[in-house]
N, C-alpha and C positions, 0 to 999 in steps of 0.2 A: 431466593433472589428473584424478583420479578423483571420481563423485559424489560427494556427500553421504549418500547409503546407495543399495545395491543392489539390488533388486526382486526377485533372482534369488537374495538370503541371507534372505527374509522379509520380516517387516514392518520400519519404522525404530525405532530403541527410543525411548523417551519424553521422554530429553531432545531427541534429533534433531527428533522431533516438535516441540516446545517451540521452537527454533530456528530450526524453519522458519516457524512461525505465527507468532512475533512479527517475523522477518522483512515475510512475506506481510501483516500488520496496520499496519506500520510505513509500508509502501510503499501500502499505501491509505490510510492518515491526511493524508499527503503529497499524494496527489490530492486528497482529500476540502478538506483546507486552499484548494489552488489553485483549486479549484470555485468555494470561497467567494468568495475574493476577485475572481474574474473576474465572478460575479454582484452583488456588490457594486458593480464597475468599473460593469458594466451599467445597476444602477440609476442611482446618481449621474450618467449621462450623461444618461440620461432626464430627471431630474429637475429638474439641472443645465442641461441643455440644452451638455453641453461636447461 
C-alpha cells in the first residue's frame, strides 16, 4: 500500500491536501463530540447525585 503522496516527489497537490484536512477535521469533530458528552455525563452526576 503506497502513501497518500510522497515527500520525496514535492509538495501534495491541493486536492490531496483538501483530503487530508477534512479527514484530520473529521476525526477531531468526533473527539470534540465525545468530550462533550462525557462532561455532560459528569455533570449530571454531580448534580444528580447518580
Amino acid at each position: 500500500m503506497s502513501p497518500l503522496f510522497d515527500i520525496s516527489r514535492g509538495p501534495p497537490s491541493l486536492s490531496t491536501t483538501r483530503i487530508l484536512s477534512k479527514h484530520l477535521n473529521d476525526r477531531a469533530g468526533s473527539i470534540y463530540a465525545g468530550t462533550n458528552e462525557i462532561q455532560r455525563n459528569i455533570m449530571a452526576k454531580a448534580v444528580l447525585g447518580l
